[in-house]
C-alpha positions in Angstrom: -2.8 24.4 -17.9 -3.9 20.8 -18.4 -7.1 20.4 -19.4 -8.5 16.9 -18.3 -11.0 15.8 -20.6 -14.7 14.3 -19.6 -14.4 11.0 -17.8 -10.6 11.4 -17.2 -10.0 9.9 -14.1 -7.6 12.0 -11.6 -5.6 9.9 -8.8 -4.1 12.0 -5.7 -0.8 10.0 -3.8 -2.0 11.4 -0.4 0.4 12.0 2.2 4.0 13.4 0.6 6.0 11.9 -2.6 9.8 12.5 -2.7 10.1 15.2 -5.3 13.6 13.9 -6.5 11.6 11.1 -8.0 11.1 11.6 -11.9 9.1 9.7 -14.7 10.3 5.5 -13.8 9.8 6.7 -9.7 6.5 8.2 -10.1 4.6 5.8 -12.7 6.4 2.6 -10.3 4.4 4.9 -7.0 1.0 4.4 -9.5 1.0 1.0 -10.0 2.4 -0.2 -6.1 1.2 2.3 -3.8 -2.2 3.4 -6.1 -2.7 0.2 -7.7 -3.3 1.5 -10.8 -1.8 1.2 -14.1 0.5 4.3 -15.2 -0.6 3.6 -18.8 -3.8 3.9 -18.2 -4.6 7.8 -19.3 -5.3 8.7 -15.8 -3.6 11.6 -14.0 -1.4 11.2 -11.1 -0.6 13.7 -8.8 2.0 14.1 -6.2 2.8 17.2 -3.4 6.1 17.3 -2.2 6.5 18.0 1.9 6.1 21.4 2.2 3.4 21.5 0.0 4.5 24.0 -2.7 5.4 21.9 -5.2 3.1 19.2 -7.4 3.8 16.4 -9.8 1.7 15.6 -12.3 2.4 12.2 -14.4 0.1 11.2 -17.2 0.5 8.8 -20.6 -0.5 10.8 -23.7 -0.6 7.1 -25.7 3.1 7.8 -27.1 4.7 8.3 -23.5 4.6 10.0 -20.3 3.7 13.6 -20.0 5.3 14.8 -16.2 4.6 18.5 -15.4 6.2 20.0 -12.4 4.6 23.0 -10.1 6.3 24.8 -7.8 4.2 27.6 -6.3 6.0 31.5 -5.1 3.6 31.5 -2.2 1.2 29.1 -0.5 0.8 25.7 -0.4 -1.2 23.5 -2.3 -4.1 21.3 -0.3 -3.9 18.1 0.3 -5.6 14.7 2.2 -3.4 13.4 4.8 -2.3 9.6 4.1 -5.4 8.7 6.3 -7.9 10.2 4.1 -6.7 7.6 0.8 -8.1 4.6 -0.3 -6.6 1.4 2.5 -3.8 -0.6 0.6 
């Protein structure tokens, strides 16, 4: 488990992120379609289409840090694109 210290600031990619994207894919998604810096120390998360599997991206200050999710049963909730912050 990740534990997110006080004040770490955790961003949600509404909507669905292709899960074949790894480390270059994901960070490029924070800093177009978020508009934030992947370097930053904040957490990025990402849900794949059917909902049972999450991305999690962060920079540790040496690198990137991606975890990968994939629940047995259920789905994991999640705003619809409409809910997120207008680009």
């Amino acid at each position: 488990m990740i534990g997110a210290g006080n004040g770490m600031r955790v961003y949600l990619a509404c909507g669905v992120t292709d899960m074949r994207k790894g480390i270059s894919g994901l960070a490029a998604l924070a800093q177009d379609v978020l508009r934030q810096s992947p370097t930053s120390g904040a957490l990025f998360a990402f849900r794949g289409r059917q909902g049972d599997r999450i991305k999690l991206l962060t920079w540790d200050g040496q690198g990137f840090c991606l975890y990968y999710k994939v629940l047995e049963t259920g789905r994991f909730p999640w705003p619809s694109p409409a809910d997120g912050v207008p680009a």
